[in-house]
N, C-alpha and C positions, 0 to 999 in steps of 0.2 A: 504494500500500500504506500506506494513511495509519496503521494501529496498529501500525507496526512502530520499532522503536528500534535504530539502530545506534552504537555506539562503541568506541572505539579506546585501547587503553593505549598507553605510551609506544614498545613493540617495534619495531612495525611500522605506523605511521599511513599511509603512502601504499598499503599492500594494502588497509588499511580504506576510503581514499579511491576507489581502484577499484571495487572492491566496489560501495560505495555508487552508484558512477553507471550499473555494470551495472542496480543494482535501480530507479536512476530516483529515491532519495530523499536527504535532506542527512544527513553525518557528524552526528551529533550531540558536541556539545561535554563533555567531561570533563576537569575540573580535578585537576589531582595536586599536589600541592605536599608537601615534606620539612619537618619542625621541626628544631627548634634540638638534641633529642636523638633524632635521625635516623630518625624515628619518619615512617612514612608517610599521608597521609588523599588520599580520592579523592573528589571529588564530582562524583555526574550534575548534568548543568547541562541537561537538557530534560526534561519527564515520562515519566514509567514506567510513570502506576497505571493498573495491568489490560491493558500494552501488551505487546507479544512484542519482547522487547528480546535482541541480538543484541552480545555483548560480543568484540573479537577482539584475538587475544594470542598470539602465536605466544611458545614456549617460549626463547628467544633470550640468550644472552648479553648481559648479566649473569642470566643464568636466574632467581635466586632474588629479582633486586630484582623481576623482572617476571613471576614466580607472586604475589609478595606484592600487585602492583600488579592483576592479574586476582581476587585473592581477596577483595579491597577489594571492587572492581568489581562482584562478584557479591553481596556483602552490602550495598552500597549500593542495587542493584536490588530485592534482594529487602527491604529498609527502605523502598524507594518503593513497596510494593505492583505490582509488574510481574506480569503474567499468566504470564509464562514465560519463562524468563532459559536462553539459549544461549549457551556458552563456545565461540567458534571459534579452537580452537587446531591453527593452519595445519600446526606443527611442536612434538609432542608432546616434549617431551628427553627424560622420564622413562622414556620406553618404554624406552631401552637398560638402566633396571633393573628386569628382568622375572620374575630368580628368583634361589634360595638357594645360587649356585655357590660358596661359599666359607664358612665357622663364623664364623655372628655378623654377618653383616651387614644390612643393609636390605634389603627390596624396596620401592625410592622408586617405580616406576612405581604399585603400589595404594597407597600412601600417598599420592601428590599427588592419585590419583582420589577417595579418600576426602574428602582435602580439598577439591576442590571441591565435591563433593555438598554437603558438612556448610555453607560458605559460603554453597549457594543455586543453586548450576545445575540447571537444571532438565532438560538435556538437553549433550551435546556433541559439537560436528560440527570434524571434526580429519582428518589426512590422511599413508598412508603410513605408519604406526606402525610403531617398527622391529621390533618383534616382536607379529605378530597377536595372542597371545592377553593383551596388555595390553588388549584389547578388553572381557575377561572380569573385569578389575579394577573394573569400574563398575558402581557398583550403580544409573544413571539410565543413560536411552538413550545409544546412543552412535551417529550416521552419521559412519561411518570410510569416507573419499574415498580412490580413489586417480589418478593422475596420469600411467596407462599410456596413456590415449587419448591426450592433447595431447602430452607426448614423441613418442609414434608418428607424431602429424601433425607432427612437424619432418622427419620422414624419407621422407613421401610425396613422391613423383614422383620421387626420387633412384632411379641405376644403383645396386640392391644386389643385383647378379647373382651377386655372388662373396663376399658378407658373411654373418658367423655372429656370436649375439646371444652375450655371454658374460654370466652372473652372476659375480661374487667369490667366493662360497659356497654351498652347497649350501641353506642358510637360505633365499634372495633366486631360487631359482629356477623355484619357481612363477612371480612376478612377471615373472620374467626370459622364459618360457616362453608366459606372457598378451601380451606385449610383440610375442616373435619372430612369434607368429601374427598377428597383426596385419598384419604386416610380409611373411607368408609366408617365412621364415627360419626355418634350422635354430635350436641356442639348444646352448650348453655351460656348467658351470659349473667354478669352482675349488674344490679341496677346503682349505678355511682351518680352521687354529688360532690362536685369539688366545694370545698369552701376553703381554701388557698392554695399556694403554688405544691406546696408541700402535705397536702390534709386533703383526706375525701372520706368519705362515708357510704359506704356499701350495705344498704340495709335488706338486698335478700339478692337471691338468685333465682333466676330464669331458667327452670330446667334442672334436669333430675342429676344429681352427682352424688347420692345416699348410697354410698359402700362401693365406691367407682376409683378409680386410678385418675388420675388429671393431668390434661395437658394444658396450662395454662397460655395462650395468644394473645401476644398485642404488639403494637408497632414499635414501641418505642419502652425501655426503664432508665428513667432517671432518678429521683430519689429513693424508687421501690414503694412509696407511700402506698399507691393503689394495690399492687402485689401484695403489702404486707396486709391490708385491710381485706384485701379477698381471700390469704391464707387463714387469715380468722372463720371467717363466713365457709369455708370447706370445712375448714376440722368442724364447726356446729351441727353442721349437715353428714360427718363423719367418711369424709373423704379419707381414700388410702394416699397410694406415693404420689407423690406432686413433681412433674418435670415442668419448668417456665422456659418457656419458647418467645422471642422478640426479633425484629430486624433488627434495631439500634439498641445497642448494648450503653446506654451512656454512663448509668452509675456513679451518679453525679452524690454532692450533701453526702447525705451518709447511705448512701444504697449498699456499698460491701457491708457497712457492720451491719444493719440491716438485717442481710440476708444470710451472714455465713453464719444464723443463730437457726437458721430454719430447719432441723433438725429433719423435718419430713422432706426436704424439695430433694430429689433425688440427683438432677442435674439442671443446671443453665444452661439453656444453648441459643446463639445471638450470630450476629454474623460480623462482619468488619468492613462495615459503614463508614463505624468511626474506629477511628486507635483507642486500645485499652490504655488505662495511666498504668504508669510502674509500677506501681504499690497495691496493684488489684492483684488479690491474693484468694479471690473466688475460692470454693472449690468445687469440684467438679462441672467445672467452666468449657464448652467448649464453642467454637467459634468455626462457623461455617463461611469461606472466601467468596463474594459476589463477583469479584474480579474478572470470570469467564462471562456472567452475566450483560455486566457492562461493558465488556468487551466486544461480544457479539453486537450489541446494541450501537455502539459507534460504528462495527464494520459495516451493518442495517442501514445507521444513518448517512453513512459516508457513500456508498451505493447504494440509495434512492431506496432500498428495498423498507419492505416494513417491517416495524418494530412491536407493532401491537400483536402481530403473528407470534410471536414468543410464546404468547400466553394464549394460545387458541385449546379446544380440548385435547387436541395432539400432544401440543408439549406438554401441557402439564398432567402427563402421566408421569407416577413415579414408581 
């Protein structure tokens, strides 16, 4: 694929490095470097002009240093003359602000979308948005992945004779409900109210989990708060082993200590959206690579071919 251009911000460089050897070509090099009054500059260091360049940036902590450093990114491309500049942002953060639930606030999900348009994206390929219809925030294409095939393939050939798929919320079970079929599994979900970032309240469940195995689904753990409130509401209901199943593994606040107390969850298994911190000390943590995923997906968008075929009932046999 020799007119294609791939690079990496600072977020997440070993997805990018996957990626890349999926598709058979070399990371391309990008300089970042900070001044003296904390001012950021980015430079492509390979050509651009008239190439389909491929920029990937997952949304990540420190979030705001690494939209500034994807927005660079994309004004640098689009200064080199690039034919067509894709933001692959693996882990969108801004989805969680998707509407006006309160007087006077933001909705940061279309303002970061506006923002990159205005920067130069020409298109963006992203994954698991936590609320779909931040979809509709974009005024340039958008191929939104999701990551229910390769989860489900960690579950093939396992006894789930006696396992029922759970969502957290009523939001996530669609998803949750794509997943169980897969699986051939019934699917329940939790009826959740957030009352802050960090706090919700699950006060029953949807669906039978009375003496069942669980596999718990959802897009996204960051401080585990929802998790640990639905790990309550199983054991009432007298749920057996518990494995949690997510796209984005973020395990933000305190999600480790959290969760390495949960003596029943049998396994975590997440994929690498985003990079694990150092000091995640999980245990029996395992992480499924989307890297071939999104690889396919740029080779798709790079020759015209389509991307929503991925997900037809074809492929998603597992």
């Amino acid at each position: 694929m020799p007119q294609i251009g791939v690079f990496s911000g600072s977020a997440h460089p070993r997805l990018a490095q996957e990626i890349c050897a999926e598709l058979g070509v070399e990371l391309s090099e990008a300089h970042i470097q900070r001044f003296s009054n904390d001012c950021l500059q980015v430079q492509l260091r390979a050509n651009c002009r008239q190439r389909d360049i491929y920029l990937v940036q997952p949304l990540v902590p420190p979030v705001q240093e690494n939209l500034m450093e994807l927005l660079l990114m994309l004004d640098a491309a689009r200064g080199a003359s690039a034919a067509q500049i894709t933001a692959v942002i693996p882990h969108y953060a801004y989805a969680r602000s998707d509407k006006k639930d309160q007087p006077r606030i933001s909705i940061g999900g279309r303002l970061v979308a506006d923002l990159l348009a205005t920067a130069g994206a020409s298109r963006v390929l992203t994954m698991a948005l936590h609320a779909p219809q931040v979809h509709g925030f974009f005024s340039i294409p958008v191929d939104h992945l999701n990551a229910i095939n390769e989860l489900a393939k960690h579950f093939a050939g396992r006894d789930l004779s006696n396992t029922v798929v759970v969502s957290p919320d009523l939001g996530n079970a669609k998803a949750a409900t794509q997943f169980a079929r897969l699986l051939n599994l019934p699917v329940a979900a939790g009826s959740k109210q957030r009352l802050s970032d960090d706090r919700v309240v699950i006060d029953a469940i949807v669906g039978d989990v009375e003496g069942k195995n669980v596999i718990v689904l959802d897009d996204e753990i960051a401080t585990a708060g929802s998790i640990v409130e639905l790990l309550d509401r199983l054991r009432e209901h007298h749920a057996g082993r518990i494995v949690l199943a997510c796209t984005h593994g973020l395990f933000t606040g305190k999600a480790v200590q959290r969760l390495a107390v949960q003596d029943d969850v049998d396994e975590i298994v997440t994929t690498n959206t985003v990079p694990l911190a150092p000091d995640n000390n999980l245990p029996h943590l395992a992480v499924r690579s989307i890297a071939p995923l999104f690889a396919e997906a740029i080779r798709r968008i790079h020759l015209g071919e389509s991307v929503s075929s991925l997900f037809d009932s074809r492929a998603m046999e597992v």
